[in-house]
C-alpha positions as CSV (number, residue, x, y, z in Angstrom):
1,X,187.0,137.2,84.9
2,X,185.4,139.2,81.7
3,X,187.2,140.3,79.1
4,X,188.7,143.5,78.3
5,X,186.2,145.0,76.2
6,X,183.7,144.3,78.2
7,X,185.2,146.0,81.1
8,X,185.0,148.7,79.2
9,X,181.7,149.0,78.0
10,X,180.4,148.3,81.5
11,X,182.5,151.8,82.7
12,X,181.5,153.4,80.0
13,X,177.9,152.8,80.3
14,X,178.1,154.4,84.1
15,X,180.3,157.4,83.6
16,X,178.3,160.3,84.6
17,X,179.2,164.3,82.7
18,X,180.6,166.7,85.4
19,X,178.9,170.3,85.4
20,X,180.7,173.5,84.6
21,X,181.8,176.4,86.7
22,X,183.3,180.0,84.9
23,X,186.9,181.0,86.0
24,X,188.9,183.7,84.9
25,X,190.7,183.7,81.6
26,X,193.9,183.1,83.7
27,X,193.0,180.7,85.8
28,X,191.8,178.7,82.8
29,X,195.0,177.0,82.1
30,X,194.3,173.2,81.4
31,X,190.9,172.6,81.9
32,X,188.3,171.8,79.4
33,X,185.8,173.9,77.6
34,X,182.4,173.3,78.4
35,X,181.1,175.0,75.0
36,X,182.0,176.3,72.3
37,X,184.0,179.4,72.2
38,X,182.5,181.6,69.2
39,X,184.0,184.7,67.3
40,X,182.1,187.5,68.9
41,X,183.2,190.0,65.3
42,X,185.7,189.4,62.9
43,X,189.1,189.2,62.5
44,X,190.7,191.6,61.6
45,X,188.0,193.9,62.5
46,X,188.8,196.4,60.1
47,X,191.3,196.9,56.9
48,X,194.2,197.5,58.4
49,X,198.3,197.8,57.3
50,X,200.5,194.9,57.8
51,X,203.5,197.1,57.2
52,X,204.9,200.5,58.6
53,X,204.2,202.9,55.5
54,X,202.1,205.0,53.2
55,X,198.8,204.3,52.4
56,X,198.6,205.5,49.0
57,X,195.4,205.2,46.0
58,X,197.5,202.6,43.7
59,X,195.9,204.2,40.6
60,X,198.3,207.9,41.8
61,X,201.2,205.5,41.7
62,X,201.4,203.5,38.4
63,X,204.3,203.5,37.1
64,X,206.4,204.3,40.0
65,X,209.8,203.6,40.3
66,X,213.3,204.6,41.5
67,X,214.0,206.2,38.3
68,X,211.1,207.5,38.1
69,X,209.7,208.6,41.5
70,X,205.8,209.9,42.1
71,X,205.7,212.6,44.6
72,X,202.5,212.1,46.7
73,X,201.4,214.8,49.4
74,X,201.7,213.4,53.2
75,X,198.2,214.5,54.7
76,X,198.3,212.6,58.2
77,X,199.4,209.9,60.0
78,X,197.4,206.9,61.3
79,X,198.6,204.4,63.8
80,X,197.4,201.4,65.8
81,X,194.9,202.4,68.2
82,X,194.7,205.9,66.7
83,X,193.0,206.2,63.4
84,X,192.6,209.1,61.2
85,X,189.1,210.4,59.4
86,X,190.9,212.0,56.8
87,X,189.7,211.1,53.3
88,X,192.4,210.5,50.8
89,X,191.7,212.4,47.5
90,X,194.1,212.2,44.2
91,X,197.5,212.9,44.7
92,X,197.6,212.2,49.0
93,X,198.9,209.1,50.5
94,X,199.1,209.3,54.5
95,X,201.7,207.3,56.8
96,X,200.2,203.9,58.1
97,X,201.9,202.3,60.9
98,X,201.3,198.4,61.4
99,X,198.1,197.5,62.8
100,X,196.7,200.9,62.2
101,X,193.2,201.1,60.1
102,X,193.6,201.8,56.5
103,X,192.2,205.3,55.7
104,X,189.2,206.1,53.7
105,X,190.0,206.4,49.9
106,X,193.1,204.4,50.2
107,X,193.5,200.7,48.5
108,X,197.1,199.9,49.5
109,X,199.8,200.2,51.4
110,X,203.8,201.5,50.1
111,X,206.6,200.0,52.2
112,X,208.4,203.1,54.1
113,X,211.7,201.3,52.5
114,X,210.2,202.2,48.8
115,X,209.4,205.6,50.0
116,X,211.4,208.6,50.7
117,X,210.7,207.9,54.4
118,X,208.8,209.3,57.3
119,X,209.8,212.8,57.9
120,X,208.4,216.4,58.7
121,X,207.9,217.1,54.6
122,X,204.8,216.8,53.4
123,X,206.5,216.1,49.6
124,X,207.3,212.0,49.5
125,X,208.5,210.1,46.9
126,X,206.8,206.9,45.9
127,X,209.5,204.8,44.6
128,X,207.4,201.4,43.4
129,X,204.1,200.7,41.8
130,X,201.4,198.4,43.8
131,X,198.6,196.4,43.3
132,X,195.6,196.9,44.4
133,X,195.4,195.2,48.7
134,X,199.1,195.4,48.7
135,X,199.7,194.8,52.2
136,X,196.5,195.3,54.1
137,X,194.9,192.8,56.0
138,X,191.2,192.3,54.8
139,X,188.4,192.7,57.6
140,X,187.0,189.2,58.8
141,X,190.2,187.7,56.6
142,X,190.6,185.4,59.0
143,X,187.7,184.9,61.1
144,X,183.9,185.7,60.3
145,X,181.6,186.8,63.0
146,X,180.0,183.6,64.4
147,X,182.5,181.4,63.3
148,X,183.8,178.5,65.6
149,X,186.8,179.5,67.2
150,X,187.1,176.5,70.0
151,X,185.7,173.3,70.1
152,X,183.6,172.1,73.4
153,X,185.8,169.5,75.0
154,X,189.1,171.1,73.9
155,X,191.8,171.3,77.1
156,X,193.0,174.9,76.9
157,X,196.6,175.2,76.2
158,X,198.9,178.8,75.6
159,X,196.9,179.1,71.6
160,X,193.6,178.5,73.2
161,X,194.3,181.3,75.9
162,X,195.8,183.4,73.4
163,X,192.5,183.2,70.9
164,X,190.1,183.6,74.0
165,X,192.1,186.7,75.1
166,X,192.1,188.2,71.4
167,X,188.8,187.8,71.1
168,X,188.0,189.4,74.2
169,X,187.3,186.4,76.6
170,X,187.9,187.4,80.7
171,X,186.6,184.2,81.8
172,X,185.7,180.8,80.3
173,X,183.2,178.4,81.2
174,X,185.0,175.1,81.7
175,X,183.9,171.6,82.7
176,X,184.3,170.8,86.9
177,X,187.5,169.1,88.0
178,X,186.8,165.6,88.8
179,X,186.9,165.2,92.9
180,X,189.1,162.2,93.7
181,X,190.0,160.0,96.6
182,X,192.9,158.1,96.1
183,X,194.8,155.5,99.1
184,X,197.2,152.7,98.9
185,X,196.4,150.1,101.5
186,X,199.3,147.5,103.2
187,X,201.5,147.7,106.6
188,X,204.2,147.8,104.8
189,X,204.1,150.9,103.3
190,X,206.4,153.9,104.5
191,X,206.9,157.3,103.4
192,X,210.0,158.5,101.6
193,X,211.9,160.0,103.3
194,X,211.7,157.6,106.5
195,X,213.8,154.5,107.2
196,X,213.0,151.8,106.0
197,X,212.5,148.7,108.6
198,X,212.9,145.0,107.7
199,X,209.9,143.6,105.3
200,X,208.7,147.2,104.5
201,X,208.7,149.2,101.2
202,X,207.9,152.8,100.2
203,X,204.6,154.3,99.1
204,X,205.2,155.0,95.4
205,X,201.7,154.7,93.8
206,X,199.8,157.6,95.3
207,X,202.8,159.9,95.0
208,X,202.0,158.8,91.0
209,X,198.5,158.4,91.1
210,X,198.5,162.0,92.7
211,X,200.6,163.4,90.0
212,X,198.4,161.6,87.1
213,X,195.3,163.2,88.4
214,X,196.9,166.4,88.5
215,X,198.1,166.1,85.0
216,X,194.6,164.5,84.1
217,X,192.6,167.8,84.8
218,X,191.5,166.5,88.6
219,X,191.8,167.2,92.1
220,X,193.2,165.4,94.5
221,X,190.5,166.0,97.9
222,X,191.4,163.0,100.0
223,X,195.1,160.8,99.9
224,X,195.7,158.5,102.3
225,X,197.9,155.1,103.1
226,X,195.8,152.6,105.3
227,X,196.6,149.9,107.0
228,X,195.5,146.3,106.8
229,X,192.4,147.3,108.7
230,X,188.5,147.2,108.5
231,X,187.7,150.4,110.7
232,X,190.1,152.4,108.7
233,X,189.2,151.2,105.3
234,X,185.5,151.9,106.5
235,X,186.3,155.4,107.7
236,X,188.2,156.2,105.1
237,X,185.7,155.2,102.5
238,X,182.8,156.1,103.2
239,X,183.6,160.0,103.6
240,X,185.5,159.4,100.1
241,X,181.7,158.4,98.6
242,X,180.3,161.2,100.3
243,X,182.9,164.0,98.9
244,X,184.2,162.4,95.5
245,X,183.5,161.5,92.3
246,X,185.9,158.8,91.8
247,X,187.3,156.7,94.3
248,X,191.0,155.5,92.9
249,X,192.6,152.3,95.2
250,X,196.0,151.1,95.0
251,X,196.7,147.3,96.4
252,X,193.8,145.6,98.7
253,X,191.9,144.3,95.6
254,X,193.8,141.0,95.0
255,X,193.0,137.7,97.2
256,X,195.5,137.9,99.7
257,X,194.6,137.1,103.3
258,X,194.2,140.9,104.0
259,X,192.9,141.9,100.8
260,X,189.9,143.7,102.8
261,X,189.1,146.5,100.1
262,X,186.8,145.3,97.8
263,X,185.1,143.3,101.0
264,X,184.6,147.1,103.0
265,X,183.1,148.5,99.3
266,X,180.4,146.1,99.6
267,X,179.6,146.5,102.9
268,X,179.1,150.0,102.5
269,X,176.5,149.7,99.6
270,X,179.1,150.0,96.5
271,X,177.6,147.8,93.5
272,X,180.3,145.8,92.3
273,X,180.2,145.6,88.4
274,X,183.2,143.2,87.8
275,X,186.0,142.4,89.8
276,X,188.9,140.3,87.4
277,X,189.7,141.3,83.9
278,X,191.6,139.5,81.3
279,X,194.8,141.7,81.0
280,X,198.7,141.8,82.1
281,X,199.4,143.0,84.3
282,X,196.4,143.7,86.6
283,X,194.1,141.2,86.7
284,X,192.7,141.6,89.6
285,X,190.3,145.2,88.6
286,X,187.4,146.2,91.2
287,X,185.3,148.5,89.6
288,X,181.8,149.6,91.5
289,X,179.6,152.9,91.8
290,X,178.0,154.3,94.6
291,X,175.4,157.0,94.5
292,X,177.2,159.3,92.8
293,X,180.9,157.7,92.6
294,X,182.8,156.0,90.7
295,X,185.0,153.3,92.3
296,X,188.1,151.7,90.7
297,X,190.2,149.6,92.8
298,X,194.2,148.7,91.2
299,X,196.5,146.6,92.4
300,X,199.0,147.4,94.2
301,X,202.0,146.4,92.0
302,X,203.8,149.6,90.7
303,X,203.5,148.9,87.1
304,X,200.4,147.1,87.2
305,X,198.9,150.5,89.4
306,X,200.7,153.0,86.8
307,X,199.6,151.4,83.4
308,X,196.1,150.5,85.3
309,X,195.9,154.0,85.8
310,X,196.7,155.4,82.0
311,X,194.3,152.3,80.4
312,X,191.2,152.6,83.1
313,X,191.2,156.0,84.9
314,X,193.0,158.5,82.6
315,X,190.0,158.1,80.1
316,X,186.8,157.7,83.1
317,X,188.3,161.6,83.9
318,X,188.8,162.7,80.5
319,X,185.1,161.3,79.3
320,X,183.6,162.9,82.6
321,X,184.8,166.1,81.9
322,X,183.7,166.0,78.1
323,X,187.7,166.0,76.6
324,X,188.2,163.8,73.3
325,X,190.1,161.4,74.0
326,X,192.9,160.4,72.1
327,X,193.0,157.2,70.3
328,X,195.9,154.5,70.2
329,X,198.4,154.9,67.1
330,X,199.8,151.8,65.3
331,X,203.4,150.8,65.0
332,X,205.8,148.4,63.6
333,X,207.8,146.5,66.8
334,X,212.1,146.6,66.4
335,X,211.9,143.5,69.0
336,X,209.6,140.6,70.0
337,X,206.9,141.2,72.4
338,X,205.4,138.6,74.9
339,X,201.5,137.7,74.0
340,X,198.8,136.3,76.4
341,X,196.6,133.5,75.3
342,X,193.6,135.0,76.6
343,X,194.6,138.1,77.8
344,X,195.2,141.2,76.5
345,X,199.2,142.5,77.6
346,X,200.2,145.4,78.6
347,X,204.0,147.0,78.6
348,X,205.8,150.0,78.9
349,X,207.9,151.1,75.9
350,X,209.5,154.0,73.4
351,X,207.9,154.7,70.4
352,X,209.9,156.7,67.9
353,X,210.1,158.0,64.0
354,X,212.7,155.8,61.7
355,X,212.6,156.6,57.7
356,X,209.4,157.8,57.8
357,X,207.9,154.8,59.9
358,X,206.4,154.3,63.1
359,X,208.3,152.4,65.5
360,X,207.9,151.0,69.2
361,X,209.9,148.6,71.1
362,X,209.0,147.3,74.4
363,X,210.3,147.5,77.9
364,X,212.8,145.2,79.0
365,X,211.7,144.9,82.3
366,X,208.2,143.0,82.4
367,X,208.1,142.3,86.1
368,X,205.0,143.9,87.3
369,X,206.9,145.3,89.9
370,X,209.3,146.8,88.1
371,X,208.6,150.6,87.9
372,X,212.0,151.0,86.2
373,X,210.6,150.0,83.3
374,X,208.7,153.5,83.0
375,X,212.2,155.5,83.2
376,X,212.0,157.2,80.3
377,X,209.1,155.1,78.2
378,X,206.9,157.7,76.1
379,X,204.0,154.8,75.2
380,X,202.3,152.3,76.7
381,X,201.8,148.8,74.3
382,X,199.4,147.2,74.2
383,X,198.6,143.3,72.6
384,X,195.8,141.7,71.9
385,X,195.1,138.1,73.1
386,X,196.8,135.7,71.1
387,X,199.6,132.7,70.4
388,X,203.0,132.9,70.4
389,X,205.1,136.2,70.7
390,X,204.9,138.8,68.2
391,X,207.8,139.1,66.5
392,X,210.1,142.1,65.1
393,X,208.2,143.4,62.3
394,X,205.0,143.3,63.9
395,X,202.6,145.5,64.0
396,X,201.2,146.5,67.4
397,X,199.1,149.0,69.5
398,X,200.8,152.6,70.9
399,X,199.1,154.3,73.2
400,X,201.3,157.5,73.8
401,X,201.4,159.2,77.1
402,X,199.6,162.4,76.9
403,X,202.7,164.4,78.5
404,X,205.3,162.7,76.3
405,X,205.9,163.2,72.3
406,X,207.6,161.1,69.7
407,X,210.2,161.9,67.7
């Protein structure tokens, strides 16, 4: 057995960067940009009128107010998409819609609602005086030519689409999905949705692991339950290292008499780089590479699989396909929480904002097989090895799940 943070260095050192394909701006959706997405001109790219008015020279207007009106002459109209090239000389204004460029020899913009309004007569009254830049949005005000808009390794979301489309992005060039095998092992698995016959028990973890992966960035190619069997486990596997880039067991990896998973890996040329780590739940950890796969066998307890999942896998896919990880939060625990001596522990929980303060409190199901204690957790806590419980009050690791938020 090796500790936990040697476990991790060992994965890290063999996690391998997945290449990158380009897909469509809308099939772009979640996945993770493989460079940097740059401002290809500025923004905005010209002067143009945040209001729907006059553009007006604010030296005509001094003065202006409703008692004391200035009559400018209406040469034109420019609107979005439709500029004008008339030139604004002493004693013109022209009406400026929203968005539309600001004409030449103009330096601001009069609300229509200090105006006498948009109508056929040329005559309109200019019922305020204005600063110079009243209401016009500066070119490149908000984005320089060049300028960074989207970090490599960001996971696009409906802002990142939404910059990529304004800045004229059809397609983006994003980081692989990670090919995964996944398979539960045991005879007495069964469907849902079939009955249920004495000593058997339904497949949970791959319909989660499935889910995860999905919610990860990755692809599910290959999903199977096996039985207690050699030949299958063999057949099975070794198309998985062929096709996949990370092969992703549930149950089979423990000692039991019929534990044959981590045996078949071997056989078929998998380097086994540790087997047992200190942690609750989940002990027993295979994790090996083939040629060009990663292989991390679970155990097949439900919480054991699920938090195995979030703490080993969850980060191997982020890393591979260059995301930035997020990192653990600290909070302040509302109720005890069991401690290992030499191992570091592991529990669902909720983590929530009270006066200001970070919060968590743990599960109250521990039972490794007791997925119930999930139902409606937002975090996963974590405790370092150590004596004794730790105590209301205490401070304690939060690692949030990337689909949940606290409040």
């Amino acid at each position: 057995m090796i500790s936990f943070k040697e476990a991790k260095s060992i994965i890290q050192g063999k996690i391998f960067k997945l290449d990158s394909e380009v897909v469509p701006l809308d099939r772009s959706m979640g996945r993770i940009i493989f460079e940097d997405v740059i401002a290809t001109f500025p923004s905005p790219r010209f002067n143009n009128s945040a209001m729907d008015g006059f553009a007006v020279r604010s030296s005509d207007i001094i003065g202006a107010s409703k008692r004391n009106p200035i009559t400018l002459i209406n040469i034109g109209i420019s609107s979005a998409g439709v500029p004008s090239d008339l030139i604004l000389n002493e004693g013109e204004c022209m009406q400026c819609m929203t968005g539309a460029k600001i004409p030449s020899g103009s330096d601001a913009i009069v609300m229509v609602e200090h105006t006498t309004g948009f109508s056929d007569d040329p005559n309109v009254q200019i019922m305020i005086e204005v600063q110079p830049e009243s209401h016009i949005r500066k070119r490149g005000e908000e984005i320089q030519k060049g300028d960074k808009l989207i970090s490599k390794g960001t996971q696009i979301a409906p802002s990142e689409i939404g910059i990529c489309a304004t800045f004229g992005y059809g397609e983006l060039n994003v980081s692989k999905k990670p090919k995964i095998a996944i398979f539960g092992t045991g005879n007495e698995l069964v469907e849902p949705g079939e009955n249920l016959k004495e000593g058997e028990i339904y497949n949970s973890n791959l319909y989660v692991f499935s889910d995860l992966v999905g919610k990860a960035g990755g692809e599910v190619l290959m999903q199977d339950v096996l039985k207690d069997n050699k030949s299958y486990l063999e057949s099975f596997l070794s198309e998985a290292l062929k096709s996949c880039d990370v092969v992703i067991s549930s149950g089979g990896v423990s000692m039991g008499r019929f534990d044959y998973v981590r045996d078949v890996f071997i056989d078929l040329g998998v380097e086994e780089h540790f087997w047992k780590v200190a942690q609750k739940p989940g002990r027993p950890l295979f994790f090996g590479t083939g040629n060009k796969t990663l292989i991390i066998g679970l155990p097949g307890n439900p919480v054991s699989s699920y938090i195995g999942f979030m703490i080993w896998v969850w980060p191997v896919l982020e890393n591979m396909m260059g995301k930035k990880g997020s990192k653990p939060l600290t909070g302040t625990l509302t109720k005890s929480f069991p401690r290992e001596s030499v191992k570091k522990r592991f529990l669902f929980g909720n983590a929530w904002i009270e006066n200001g303060e970070l919060v968590c409190c743990p599960a109250s199901k521990v039972g490794s097989h007791m997925l119930t204690s999930a139902l409606e957790a937002n975090s996963i806590l974590c405790a370092e090895p150590g004596d004794g419980i730790l105590d209301a009050g205490d401070k304690i690791l939060i690692n949030v799940l990337p689909w949940k938020t606290i409040s």
